[in-house]
C-alpha angles and dihedrals in degrees: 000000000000094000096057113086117184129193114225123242096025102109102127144172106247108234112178125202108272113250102025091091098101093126100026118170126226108285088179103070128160112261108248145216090200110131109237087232085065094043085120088078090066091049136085102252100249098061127120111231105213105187099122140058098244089049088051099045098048085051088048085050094048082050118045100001095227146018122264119257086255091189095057083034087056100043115167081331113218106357083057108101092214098050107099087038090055105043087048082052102051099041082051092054095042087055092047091049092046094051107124104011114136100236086069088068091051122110111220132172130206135189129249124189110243140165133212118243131174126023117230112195092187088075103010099241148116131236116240122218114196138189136183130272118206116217120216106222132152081256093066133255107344118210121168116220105207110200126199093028110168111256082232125061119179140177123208116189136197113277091240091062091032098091105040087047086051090055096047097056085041085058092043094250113161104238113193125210132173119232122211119201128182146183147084142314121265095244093212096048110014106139121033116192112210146140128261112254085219107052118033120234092010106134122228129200121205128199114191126222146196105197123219105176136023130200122189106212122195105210 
């Protein structure tokens, strides 16, 4: 998968904030056999896959029209005064310009690496670790911020597959899933313009996105 960058050394337990869970989705999914080129199956009819660069950048055009000028954005970076000041006044004007518009309204689902961990036998399940992927586009550097992910997130395969994953984490063996996550944009903060922390003066874009439904995929 060319289009899928990932950035060593990010895989994470997601630990929400206590108390902001008041539409959770499931963390606990079936693991599934579904080919990532069929995820529209898992997924309500009118969603926006957003897996590869085209799909990302025509929902980037239907929101804010154009990219930024990253290199004036930029400037000097951080040893310009104005920096911080300038990249807070343009994301606010970019929100203030996108309001309204009916993308925002859109429910889109994108796609994380992840690997299942320990095994519970209590519920027959894995834990999942993820960890970002960052999406080449004309736009910049593409990385989607899910909100209100469950602290939990748990795989649950068929009981055919069950024993032979089990035996693989007990041996240590890496076992990859995909993770699809999908939702809508949070209206009052739903881009966020940046720069990468590797790479100075890359420009990042940032939908956010408050997940409603998660699917665990097996490749």
């Amino acid at each position: 998968m060319a289009w899928l960058l990932l950035l060593a050394g990010l895989w994470f337990w997601w630990a929400p904030p206590p108390g902001v869970m008041a539409h959770e989705p499931q963390g606990t999914r079936p693991l599934r056999t579904v080919p990532l080129s069929n995820v529209r199956s898992l997924l309500p009819q009118e969603t926006h896959v957003l897996m590869e660069a085209p799909a990302i950048e025509s929902f980037l055009d239907a929101l804010d029209q154009s990219p930024p000028d990253w290199q004036i954005l930029y400037g000097q970076g951080h040893h310009d005064p104005d920096y911080d000041e300038r990249l807070l006044t343009f994301n606010r004007a970019r929100d203030d310009r996108r309001a309204g518009r009916e993308a925002l309204d859109w429910r889109i689902a994108f796609v994380w690496p992840g690997q299942l961990t320990a095994y519970d036998p209590t519920s027959a399940s894995f834990r999942v670790a993820i960890g970002p992927s960052f999406i080449l586009t004309r736009w910049g550097l593409v990385r989607f911020k899910p909100e209100d992910l469950p602290g939990n997130l748990s795989a649950v395969p068929n009981p055919k597959t069950r024993e032979t994953l089990r035996r693989k984490v007990e041996k240590g063996q890496t076992i990859d899933v995909l993770v699809v996550m999908s939702g809508r944009l949070i209206p009052e903060e739903s881009i966020i313009y940046d720069f990468s922390h590797e790479e100075e003066g890359v420009g990042v874009v940032m939908p956010v996105v408050r997940i409603e439904q998660i699917d665990y995929l097996l490749p």
